[in-house]
LOZA-549790 format. One record per residue (C-alpha): residue in one letter; x, y, z. Coordinates in steps of 0.02 Angstrom, whole numbers, padded with zeros to 5 digits, always signed. Layout:
<atoms>
AXYZ...
</atoms>
This chain:
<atoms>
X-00234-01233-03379X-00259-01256-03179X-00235-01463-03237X-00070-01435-03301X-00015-01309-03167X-00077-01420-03019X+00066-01556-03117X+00199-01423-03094X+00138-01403-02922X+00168-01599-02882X+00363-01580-02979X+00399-01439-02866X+00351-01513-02709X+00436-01662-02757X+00586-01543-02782X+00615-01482-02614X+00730-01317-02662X+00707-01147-02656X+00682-01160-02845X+00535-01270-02823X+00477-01165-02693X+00477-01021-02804X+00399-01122-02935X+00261-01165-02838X+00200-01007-02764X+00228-00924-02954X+00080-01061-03010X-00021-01054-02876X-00011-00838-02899X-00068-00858-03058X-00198-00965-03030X-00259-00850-02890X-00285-00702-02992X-00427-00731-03074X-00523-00736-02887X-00506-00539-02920X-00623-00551-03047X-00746-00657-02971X-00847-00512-02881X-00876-00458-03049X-01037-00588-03034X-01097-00478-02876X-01059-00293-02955X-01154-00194-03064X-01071-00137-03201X-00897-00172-03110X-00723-00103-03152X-00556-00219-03130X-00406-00228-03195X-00285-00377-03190X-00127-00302-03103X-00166-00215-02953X-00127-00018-02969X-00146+00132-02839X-00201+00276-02985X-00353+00144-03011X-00503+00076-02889X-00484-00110-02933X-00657-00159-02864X-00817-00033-02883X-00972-00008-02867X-01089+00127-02880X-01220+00196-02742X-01321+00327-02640X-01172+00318-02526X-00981+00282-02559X-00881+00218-02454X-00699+00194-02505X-00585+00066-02459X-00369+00047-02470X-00298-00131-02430X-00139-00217-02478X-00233-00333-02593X-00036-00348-02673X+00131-00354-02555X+00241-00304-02680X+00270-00154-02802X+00355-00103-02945X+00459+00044-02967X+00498+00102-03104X+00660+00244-03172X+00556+00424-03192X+00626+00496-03345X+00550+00645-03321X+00517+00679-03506X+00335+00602-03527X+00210+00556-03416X+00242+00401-03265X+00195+00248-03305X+00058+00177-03180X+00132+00077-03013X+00123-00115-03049X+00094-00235-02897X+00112-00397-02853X+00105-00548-02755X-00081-00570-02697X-00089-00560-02521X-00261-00684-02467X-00271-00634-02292X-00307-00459-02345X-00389-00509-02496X-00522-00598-02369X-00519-00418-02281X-00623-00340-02447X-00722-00489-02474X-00774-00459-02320X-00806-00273-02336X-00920-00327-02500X-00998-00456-02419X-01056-00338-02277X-01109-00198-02392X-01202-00331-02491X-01292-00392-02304X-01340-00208-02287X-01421-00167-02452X-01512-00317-02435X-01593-00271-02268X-01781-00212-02276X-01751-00135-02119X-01587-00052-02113X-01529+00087-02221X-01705+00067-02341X-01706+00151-02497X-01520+00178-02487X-01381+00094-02597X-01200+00066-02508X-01078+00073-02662X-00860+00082-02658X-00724+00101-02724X-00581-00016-02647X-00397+00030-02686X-00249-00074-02687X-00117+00014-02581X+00005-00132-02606X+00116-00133-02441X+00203+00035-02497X+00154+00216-02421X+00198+00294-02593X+00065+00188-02663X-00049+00227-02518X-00016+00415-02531X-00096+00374-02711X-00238+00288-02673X-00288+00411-02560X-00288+00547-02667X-00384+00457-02810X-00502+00419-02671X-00517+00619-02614X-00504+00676-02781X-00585+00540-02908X-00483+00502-03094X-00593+00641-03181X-00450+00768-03281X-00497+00963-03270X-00415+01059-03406X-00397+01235-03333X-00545+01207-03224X-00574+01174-03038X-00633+01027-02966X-00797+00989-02909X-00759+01012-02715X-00845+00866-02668X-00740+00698-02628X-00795+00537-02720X-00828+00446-02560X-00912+00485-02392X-00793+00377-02279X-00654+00259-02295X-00609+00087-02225X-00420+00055-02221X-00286+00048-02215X-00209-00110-02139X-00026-00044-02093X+00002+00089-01973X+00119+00197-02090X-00003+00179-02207X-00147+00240-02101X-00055+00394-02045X-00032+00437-02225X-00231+00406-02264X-00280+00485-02107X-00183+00643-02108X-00230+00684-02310X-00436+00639-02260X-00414+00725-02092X-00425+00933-02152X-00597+00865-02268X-00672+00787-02133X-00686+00626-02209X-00684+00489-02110X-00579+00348-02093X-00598+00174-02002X-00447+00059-01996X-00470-00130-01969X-00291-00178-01919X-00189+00000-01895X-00124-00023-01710X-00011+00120-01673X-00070+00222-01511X-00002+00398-01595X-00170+00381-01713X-00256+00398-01554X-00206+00590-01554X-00344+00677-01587X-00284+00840-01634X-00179+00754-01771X-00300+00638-01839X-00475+00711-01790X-00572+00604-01925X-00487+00419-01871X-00578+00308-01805X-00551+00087-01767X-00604-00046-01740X-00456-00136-01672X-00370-00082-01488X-00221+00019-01500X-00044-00020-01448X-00033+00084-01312X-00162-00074-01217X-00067-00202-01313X+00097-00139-01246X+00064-00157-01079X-00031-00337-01100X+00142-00402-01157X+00251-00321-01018X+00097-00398-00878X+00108-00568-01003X+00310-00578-00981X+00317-00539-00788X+00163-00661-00757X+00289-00803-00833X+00439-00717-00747X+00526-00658-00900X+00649-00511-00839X+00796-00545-00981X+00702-00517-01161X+00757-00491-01328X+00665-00357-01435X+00644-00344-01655X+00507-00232-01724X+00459-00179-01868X+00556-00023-01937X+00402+00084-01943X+00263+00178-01848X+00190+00039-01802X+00358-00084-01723X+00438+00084-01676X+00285+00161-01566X+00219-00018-01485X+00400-00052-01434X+00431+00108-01388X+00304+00076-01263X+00345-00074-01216X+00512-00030-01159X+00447+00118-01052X+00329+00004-00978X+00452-00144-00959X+00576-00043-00867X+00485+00020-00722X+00416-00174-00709X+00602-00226-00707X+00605-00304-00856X+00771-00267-00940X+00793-00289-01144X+00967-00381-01203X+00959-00314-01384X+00811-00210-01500X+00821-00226-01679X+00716-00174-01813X+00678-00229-01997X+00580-00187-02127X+00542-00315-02267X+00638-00218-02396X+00789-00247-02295X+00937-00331-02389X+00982-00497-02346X+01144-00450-02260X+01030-00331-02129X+00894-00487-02087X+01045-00590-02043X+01135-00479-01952X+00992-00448-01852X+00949-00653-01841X+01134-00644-01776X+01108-00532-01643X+00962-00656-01597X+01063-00801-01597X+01199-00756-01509X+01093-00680-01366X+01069-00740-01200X+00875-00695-01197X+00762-00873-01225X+00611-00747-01233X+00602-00641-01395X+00465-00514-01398X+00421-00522-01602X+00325-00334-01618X+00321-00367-01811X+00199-00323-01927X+00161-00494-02039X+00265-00446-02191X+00427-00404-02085X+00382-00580-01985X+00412-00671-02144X+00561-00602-02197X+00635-00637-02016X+00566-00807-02023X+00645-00845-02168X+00801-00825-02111X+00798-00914-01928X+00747-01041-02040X+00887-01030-02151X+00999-01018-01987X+00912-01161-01884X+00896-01009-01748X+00801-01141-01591X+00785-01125-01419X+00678-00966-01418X+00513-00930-01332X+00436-00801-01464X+00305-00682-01392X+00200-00611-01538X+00105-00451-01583X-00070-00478-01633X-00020-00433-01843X+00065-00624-01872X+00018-00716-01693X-00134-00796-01780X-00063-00782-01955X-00097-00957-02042X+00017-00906-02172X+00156-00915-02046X+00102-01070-01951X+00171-01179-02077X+00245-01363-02025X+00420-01301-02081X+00405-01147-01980X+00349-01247-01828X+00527-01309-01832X+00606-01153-01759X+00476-01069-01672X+00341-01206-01601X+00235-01124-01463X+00230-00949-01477X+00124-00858-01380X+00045-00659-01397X-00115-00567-01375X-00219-00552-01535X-00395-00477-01537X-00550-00602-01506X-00615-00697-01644X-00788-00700-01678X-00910-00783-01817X-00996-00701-01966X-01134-00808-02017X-01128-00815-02208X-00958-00760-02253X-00888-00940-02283X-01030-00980-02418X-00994-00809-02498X-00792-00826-02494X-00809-00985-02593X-00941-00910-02734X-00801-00810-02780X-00750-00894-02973X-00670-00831-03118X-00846-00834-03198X-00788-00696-03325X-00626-00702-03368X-00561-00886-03368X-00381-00822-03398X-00279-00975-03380X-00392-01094-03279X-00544-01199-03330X-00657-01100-03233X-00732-01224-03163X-00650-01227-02996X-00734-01221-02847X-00646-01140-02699X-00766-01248-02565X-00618-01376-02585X-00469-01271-02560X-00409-01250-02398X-00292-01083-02388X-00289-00908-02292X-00444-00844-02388X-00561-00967-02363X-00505-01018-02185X-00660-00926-02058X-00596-01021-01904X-00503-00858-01847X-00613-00703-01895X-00535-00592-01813X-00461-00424-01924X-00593-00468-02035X-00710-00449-01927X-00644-00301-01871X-00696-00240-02059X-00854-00298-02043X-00875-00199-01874X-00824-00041-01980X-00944-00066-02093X-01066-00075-02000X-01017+00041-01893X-01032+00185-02036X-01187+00109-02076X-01255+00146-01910X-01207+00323-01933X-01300+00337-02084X-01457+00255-02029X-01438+00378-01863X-01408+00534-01997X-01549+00478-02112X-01674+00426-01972X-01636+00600-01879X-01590+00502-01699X-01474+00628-01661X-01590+00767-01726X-01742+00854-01755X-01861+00822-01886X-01820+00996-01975X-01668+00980-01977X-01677+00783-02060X-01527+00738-02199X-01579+00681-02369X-01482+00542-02435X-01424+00666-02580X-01354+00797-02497X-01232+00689-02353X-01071+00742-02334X-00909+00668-02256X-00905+00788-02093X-01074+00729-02079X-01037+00555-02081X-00905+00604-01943X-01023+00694-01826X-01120+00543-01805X-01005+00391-01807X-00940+00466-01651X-01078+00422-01566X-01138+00268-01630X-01179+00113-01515X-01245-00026-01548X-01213-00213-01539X-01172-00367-01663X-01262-00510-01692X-01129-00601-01593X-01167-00492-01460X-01026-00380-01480X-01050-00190-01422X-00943-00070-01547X-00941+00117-01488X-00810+00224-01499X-00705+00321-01364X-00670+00527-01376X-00494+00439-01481X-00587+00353-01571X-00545+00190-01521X-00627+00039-01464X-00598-00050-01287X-00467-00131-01290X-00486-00321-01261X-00380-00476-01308X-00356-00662-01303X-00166-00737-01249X-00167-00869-01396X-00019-01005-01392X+00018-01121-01581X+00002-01289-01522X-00016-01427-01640X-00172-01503-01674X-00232-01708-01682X-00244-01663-01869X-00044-01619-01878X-00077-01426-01918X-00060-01294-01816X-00197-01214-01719X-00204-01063-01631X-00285-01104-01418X-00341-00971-01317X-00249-00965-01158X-00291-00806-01076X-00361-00624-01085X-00321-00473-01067X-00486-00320-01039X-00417-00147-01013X-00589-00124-00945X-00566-00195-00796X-00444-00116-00640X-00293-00126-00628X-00237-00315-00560X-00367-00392-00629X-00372-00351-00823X-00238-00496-00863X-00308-00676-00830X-00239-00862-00876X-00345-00991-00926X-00327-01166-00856X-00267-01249-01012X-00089-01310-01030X+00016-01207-01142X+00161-01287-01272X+00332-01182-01243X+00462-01169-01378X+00519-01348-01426X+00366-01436-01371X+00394-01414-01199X+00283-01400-01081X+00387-01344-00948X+00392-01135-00945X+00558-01086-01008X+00664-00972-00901X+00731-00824-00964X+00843-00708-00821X+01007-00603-00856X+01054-00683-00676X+00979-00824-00570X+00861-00773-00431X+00952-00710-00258X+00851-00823-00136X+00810-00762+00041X+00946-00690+00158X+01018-00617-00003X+01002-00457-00099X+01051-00404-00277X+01197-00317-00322X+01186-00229-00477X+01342-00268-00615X+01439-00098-00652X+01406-00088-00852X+01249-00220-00846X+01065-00174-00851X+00977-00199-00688X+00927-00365-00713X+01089-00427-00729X+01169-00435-00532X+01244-00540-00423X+01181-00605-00257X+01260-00532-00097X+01204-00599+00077X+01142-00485+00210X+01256-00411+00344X+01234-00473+00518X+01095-00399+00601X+00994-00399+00410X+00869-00491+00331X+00766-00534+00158X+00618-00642+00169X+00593-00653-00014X+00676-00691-00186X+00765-00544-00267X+00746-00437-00135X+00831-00289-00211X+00877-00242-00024X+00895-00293+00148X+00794-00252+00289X+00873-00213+00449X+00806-00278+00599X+00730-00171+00743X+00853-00137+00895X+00791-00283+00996X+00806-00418+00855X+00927-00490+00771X+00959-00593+00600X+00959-00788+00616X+01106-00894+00547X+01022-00891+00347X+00975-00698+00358X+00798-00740+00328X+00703-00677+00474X+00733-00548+00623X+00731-00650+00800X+00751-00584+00970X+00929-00553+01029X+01005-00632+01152X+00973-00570+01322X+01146-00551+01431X+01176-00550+01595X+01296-00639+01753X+01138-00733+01805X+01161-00882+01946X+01147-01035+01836X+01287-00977+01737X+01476-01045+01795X+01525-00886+01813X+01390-00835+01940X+01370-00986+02030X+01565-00975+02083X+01548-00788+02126X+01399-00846+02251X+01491-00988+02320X+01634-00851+02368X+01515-00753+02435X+01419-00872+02528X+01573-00922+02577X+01636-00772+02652X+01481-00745+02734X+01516-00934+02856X+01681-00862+02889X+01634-00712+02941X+01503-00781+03054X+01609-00926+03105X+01741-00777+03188X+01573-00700+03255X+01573-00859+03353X+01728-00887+03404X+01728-00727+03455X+01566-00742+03562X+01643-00905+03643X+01787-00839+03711X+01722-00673+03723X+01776-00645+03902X+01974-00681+03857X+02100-00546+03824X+02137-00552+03670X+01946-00533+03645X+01924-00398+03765X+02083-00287+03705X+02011-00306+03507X+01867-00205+03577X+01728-00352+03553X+01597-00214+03514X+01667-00132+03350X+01729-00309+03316X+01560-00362+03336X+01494-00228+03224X+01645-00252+03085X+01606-00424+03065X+01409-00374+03043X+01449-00245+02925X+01576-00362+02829X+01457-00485+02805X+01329-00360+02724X+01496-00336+02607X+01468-00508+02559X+01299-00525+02539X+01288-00352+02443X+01384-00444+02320X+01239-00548+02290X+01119-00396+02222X+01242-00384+02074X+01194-00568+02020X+01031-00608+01919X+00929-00502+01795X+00937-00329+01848X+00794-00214+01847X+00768-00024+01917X+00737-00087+02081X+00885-00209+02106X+01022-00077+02030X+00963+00054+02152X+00961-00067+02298X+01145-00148+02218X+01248+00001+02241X+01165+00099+02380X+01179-00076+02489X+01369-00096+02414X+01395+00114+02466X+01318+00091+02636X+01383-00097+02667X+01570-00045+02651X+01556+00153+02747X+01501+00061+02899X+01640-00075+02865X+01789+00049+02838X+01697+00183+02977X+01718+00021+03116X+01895+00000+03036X+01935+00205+03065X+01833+00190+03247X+01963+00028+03304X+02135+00121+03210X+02063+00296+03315X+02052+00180+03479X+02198+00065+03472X+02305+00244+03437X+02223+00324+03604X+02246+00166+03707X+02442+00141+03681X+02455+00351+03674X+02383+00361+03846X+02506+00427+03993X+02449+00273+04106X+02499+00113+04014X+02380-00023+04047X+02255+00118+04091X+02123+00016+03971X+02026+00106+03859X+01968+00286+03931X+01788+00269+03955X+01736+00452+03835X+01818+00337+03689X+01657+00216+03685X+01525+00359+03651X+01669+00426+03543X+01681+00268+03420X+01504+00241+03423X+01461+00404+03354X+01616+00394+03232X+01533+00262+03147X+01371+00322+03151X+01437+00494+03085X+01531+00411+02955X+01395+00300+02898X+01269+00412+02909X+01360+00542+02794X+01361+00397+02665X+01188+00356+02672X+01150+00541+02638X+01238+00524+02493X+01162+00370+02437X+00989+00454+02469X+01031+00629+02367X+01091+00507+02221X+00938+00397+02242X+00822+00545+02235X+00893+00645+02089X+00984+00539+01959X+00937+00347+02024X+01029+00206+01947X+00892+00118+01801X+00909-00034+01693X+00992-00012+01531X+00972-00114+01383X+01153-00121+01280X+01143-00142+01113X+01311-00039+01070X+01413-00172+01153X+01367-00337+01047X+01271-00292+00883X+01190-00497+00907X+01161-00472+01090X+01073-00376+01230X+01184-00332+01367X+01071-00294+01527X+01159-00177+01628X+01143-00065+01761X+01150+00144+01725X+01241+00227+01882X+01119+00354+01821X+01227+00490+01895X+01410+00460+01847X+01446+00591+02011X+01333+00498+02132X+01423+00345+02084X+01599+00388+02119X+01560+00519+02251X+01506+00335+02348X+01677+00271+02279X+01765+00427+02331X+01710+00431+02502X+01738+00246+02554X+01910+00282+02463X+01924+00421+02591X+01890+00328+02730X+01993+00190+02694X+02164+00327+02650X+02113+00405+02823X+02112+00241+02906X+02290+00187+02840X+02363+00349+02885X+02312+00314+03058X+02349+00154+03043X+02518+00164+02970X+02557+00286+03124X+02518+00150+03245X+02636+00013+03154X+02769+00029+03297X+02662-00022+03435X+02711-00165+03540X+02735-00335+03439X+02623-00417+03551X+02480-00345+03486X+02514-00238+03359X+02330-00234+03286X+02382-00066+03189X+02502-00151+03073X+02351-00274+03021X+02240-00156+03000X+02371-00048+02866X+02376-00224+02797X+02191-00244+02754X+02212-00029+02707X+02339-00102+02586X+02230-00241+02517X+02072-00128+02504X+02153+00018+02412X+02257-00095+02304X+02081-00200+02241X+01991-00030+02247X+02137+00057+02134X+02152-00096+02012X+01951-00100+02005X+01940+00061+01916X+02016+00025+01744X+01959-00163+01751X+01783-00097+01775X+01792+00031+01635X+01858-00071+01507X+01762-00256+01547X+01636-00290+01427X+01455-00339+01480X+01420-00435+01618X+01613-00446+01663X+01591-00273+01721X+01486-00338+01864X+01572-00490+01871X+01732-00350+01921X+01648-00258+02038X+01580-00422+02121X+01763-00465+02120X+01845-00307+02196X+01683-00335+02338X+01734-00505+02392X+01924-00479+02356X+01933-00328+02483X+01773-00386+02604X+01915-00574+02612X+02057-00453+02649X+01978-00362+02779X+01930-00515+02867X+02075-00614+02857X+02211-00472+02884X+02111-00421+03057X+02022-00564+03118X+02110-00734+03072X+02254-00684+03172X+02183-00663+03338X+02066-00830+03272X+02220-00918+03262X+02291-00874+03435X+02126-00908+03513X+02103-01061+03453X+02268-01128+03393X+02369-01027+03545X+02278-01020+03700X+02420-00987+03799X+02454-00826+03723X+02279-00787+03756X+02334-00683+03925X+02323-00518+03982X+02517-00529+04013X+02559-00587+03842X+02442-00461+03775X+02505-00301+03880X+02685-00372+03889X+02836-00235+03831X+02951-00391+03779X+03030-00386+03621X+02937-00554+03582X+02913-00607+03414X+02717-00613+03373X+02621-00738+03263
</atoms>
């Protein structure tokens, strides 16, 4: 009896070993059986047997219209040898499963709503046959068959062409389903499945007579990969199931994963039949992973079998993402099971109430056949998978299919989709019939629910993110934490709830699960040689680069006129260069010049004091005059190359520098021409010949004015522009001047070059005039100085960098312009001012041999 069983119960609890363990779920099997039996009270006429067996319906009923149903009432089957000499013996099964059981009370309890309705489906009788499939394809490949072809045995007849049922409800595996669907699918029978996921039963043209009433994989795929990269998940372990089902959702979860950058460490797959030594290998694999996020694509039998053995291996630490077929299973969301995988988390399909299905679960009582209980339980006390209603979710699912063909017959019988004529009586339906119009049936629960059917035959696909957190009671309970509506567009579909979710271990911190730590900004990823792409190391950016983001898989290079900051984060403006006055550099270049400029006008006025003297007069005071104006444009030309250039100030730069210096060195060739005439003259102390002044004035116009036509040709065709120099310094911008025409520029070097060779050959003639006042020897001085500056400015000024390339040319200015003025003029200064007496027309004309300054 139940009393004495519920005794052994009590011992094997009290045991605490596997033994006991076994013990107990052996008494409370065999106290469950008789539950089979109990819809014998609500059948007419019923047929059951006590084993469930796949030759045999193991619940029936007649009616006007059959609808046939396969479930794995049992999870277990046995096999037995085929000797081949006599007929097989029938397929036992065991181990009632009461989650699916609940599945065909709630198919009966539906029917039993619908041929009770004065309004729906009147004068017709819903009857079935429901199958036990027990877990096993061979077993479902029999069930089907007895459901297409009935138990009747023709002896050298044919059959009656006519299948026992008009539609089928089942099955709840995916392998299973494919076998059911493609047998059913050439005879047009259809078939609604409550729990068979597997997006390849969405092919039409395979299955044309499958229909269901849950989403398919192909949606449920994709909520996991959004559900993973919403918590930042890019390093996940995979197990599936080892069948249509695990095989096709994973497989499209890993296409789906990888071009969101989600990489997968490992992907293993069981099957429930497995031997021990292949569930722990693969529990190894787990364990020994890196991954803290395991996506679990399992159907519920395979989810057992793999729990058992994390168990058995203490396997913690993991953040398990389920698939909807054991997420809200309460046979897995056991206290001891909470131990090694508290908080999971995984879409399942909304739950929803059917008013009425508690009170009719609990009528069910072995009422006929007593077997080993009292029968006098009552099951409105027990608190297990089949009487729990707070998650109706697959079974509802079955009720939806129910209904759903019920909806197709009321359409077919009521002529909705027809004329009058061409009306079907209730005795003549057929199965393609019954296909024809669930296609188009649409209509909506009593929850509110639309059910309709796509051109796959499936429904839309909608979900709710449900996390195990433990209730105030101590049990497990299964909150809704999010959705998921493939309805809605894209970015939207997938939404989080404001309600705090429990992580693996209790935590409610989010767990992190990367192959390699985020590269934070100013870095980019490297990917590992040999490593999936998650798995990289963190490089910075190169000078002149940028990432402004974490795990920026490159780096951006900054535009021409911007450059990287110190942490490579952003792009700022570059450095502007150029020899600008407040700099050291430029302030002592102006000083020089400046500089130059007071001496220059301080001999101006020494030589306009004493301008009536000798010395004065023989150092012909008006191309002095005009030498000391032009050499103190030479220093004030020097200026133009200081400050931040622009088109303007490098045209006016080197035509003023050109110009500035031919009328320097032309007054330099105009005195060398007229000391040469004066000593060459056949009259010593003749003076100067009068045709010499019209003759230097227009040598220095000539000579200056030939200069300033080059200036102007170069001006007009190829003008010197601003140029920004980026090629220099890659962190800098080097504003710099473009001769614009490389020949303009030196043809301006060339001919003050020319002028100034010219000059010291003339000069260098003169050298042996008398000592007194030998002004030619000075002058080839300054020659010397000039071309030596001039020669050693070349390669200086082609290989400075930046702004020392004006800072050079400023140089090789002043440097020449100070040894032009000091080589001619500081002599005579000195004997004007520091010699008077030598300041005489006899000490200046004098033939002695005396020895000057």
């Amino acid at each position: 009896s139940c009393t004495i069983s519920v005794s052994f119960i009590k011992l094997a609890r009290s045991l605490g070993s596997p033994i006991g363990q076994l013990w107990q779920a052996s008494v409370m099997l065999l106290c469950a059986l008789p539950l089979l039996y109990a819809i014998l009270a609500k059948a007419e006429e019923p047929v059951c047997r006590m084993m469930g067996t796949p030759e045999f319906p193991l619940l029936s009923k007649e009616g006007d219209v059959i609808i046939g149903g396969t479930f794995s009432i049992h999870s277990k089957i046995t096999l037995s040898l085929l000797p081949f000499t006599n007929k097989p013996e029938p397929l036992v099964c065991s181990s009632l499963n009461l989650r699916e059981f609940r599945f065909v009370q709630t198919m009966l309890f539906a029917i039993e709503e619908i041929n009770n309705s004065s309004n729906f489906l009147p004068n017709v009788s819903i009857g079935y046959k429901i199958y036990d499939s027990c877990g096993s394809t061979l077993a479902s490949m029999r069930s089907t068959m007895a459901l297409i072809n009935g138990q009747e045995l023709t002896i050298g007849g044919s059959c009656f062409g006519k299948s026992p049922v008009h539609a089928i409800i089942g099955e709840s595996e995916s392998s299973s389903t494919i076998v059911l669907s493609r047998t059913t699918g050439p005879f047009k029978i259809p078939v609604i499945s409550h729990f068979a996921t597997c997006a390849c039963l969405s092919n039409r043209k395979t299955f044309p007579s499958f229909f269901r009433t849950i989403p398919s994989d192909y949606y449920q795929s994709r909520a996991l990969v959004e559900l993973v990269m919403h918590f930042g998940w890019t390093w996940v372990g995979a197990v599936r199931s080892d069948n249509d089902y695990g095989n096709n959702g994973m497989a499209t979860f890993l296409e789906a994963a990888g071009k969101e950058g989600v990489c997968v460490e490992y992907s293993e797959a069981i099957l429930r039949t497995n031997p021990k030594e292949r569930i722990s290998k693969v529990v190894n694999v787990i364990k020994k992973g890196t991954a803290r996020v395991l996506v679990a694509f399992l159907a519920q039998s395979e989810m057992e079998v793999l729990l058992e053995e994390v168990i058995a291996q203490n396997v913690t630490g993991i953040q398990w993402v389920g698939s909807e077929s054991w997420i809200t299973s309460r046979q897995l969301a056991t206290p001891r099971a909470a131990k090694v995988i508290s908080g999971p988390i995984g879409f399942t399909i909304c739950k929803s109430k059917i008013p009425g299905l508690k009170d009719f679960l609990v009528k069910v009582h072995p009422s006929q056949n007593t077997n080993s209980c009292s029968g006098f339980e009552n099951l409105a006390s027990v608190q297990n998978t089949f009487t729990d209603v707070s998650e109706l979710r697959i079974s509802n699912n079955v009720y939806k299919a129910v209904y759903a063909l019920a909806h197709s017959l009321h359409n077919m019988l009521t002529c909705r989709n027809g004329e009058a004529r061409n009306c079907i009586q209730k005795e003549s339906i057929e199965p393609g019939q019954v296909l024809y119009f669930l296609q188009d049936v649409n209509f909506t629960m009593p929850s509110g629910e639309t059910v309709f059917f796509n051109h796959d035959g499936d429904p839309i696909a909608r979900y709710e993110l449900v996390n195990w957190q433990n209730s105030e009671a101590g049990d497990t309970s299964f909150v809704t934490v999010g959705q998921y509506d493939a309805s809605l567009p894209k970015g939207m579909q997938f939404a989080m709830n404001h309600v705090n979710i429990v992580w693996a271990g209790g935590a409610l911190s989010r767990p992190r699960s990367v192959c390699s730590e985020s590269c934070l900004p100013g870095f980019r990823q490297a990917v590992i040689k040999g490593k999936p792409v998650c798995c990289f190391s963190c490089i910075q950016c190169a000078a002149g680069e940028i990432s402004n983001k974490t795990d920026s898989a490159e780096c951006i290079k900054c535009d021409l006129d911007y450059w990287s900051n110190e942490d490579n984060t952003q792009c700022i403006l570059k450095r502007i260069e150029f020899l600008s006055f407040e700099e050291n550099m430029g302030i002592l270049l102006t000083m020089f010049s400046l500089t130059g400029v007071f001496f220059t006008l301080a001999v101006g006025l020494v030589f306009f004091c004493f301008l009536d003297t000798p010395l004065v007069k023989a150092s012909n005071s008006e191309l002095s005059f005009m030498l000391l104006f032009s050499l103190s444009l030479c220093f004030l030309c020097s200026l133009t190359f200081i400050g931040q250039p622009s088109d303007w100030s490098c045209r006016l730069r080197h035509t003023a520098f050109g110009i500035a210096f031919a009328l320097c060195i032309s007054c330099i060739l105009a005195k060398t021409i007229v000391v040469v005439m004066a000593f060459r003259a056949t009259v010593p102390g003749a003076g100067v010949p009068q045709c010499s002044l019209p003759l230097q004035r227009l040598s220095v116009l000539c000579c200056t004015v030939f200069q300033v036509i080059i200036c102007t040709l170069w001006i007009s065709l190829a003008p010197p522009f601003l140029q920004k120099n980026t090629v220099h310094s890659i962190d800098k911008i080097i504003l710099e001047c473009n001769v614009g025409s490389a020949v303009g520029f030196w043809a301006v070097l060339g001919y003050i070059g020319l002028l100034a060779v010219l000059c010291f050959v003339l000069a260098f003639l003169a050298r042996k005039l008398p000592d007194n006042f030998n002004e030619a020897k000075f002058i080839t001085f300054s020659m010397l100085i000039f071309c030596a500056v001039w020669i050693t400015f070349i390669p200086a000024y082609v290989s400075s960098p930046g702004k020392f390339t004006v800072a050079v040319e400023i140089f090789a200015i002043l440097a020449s312009s100070f040894g032009l003025l000091f080589c001619i003029f500081f002599p005579k200064c000195y004997i004007i001012i520091l010699k008077p007496e030598r300041n005489t027309k006899k000490h200046v004309m004098g033939k002695a041999n005396v020895k000057s300054m």
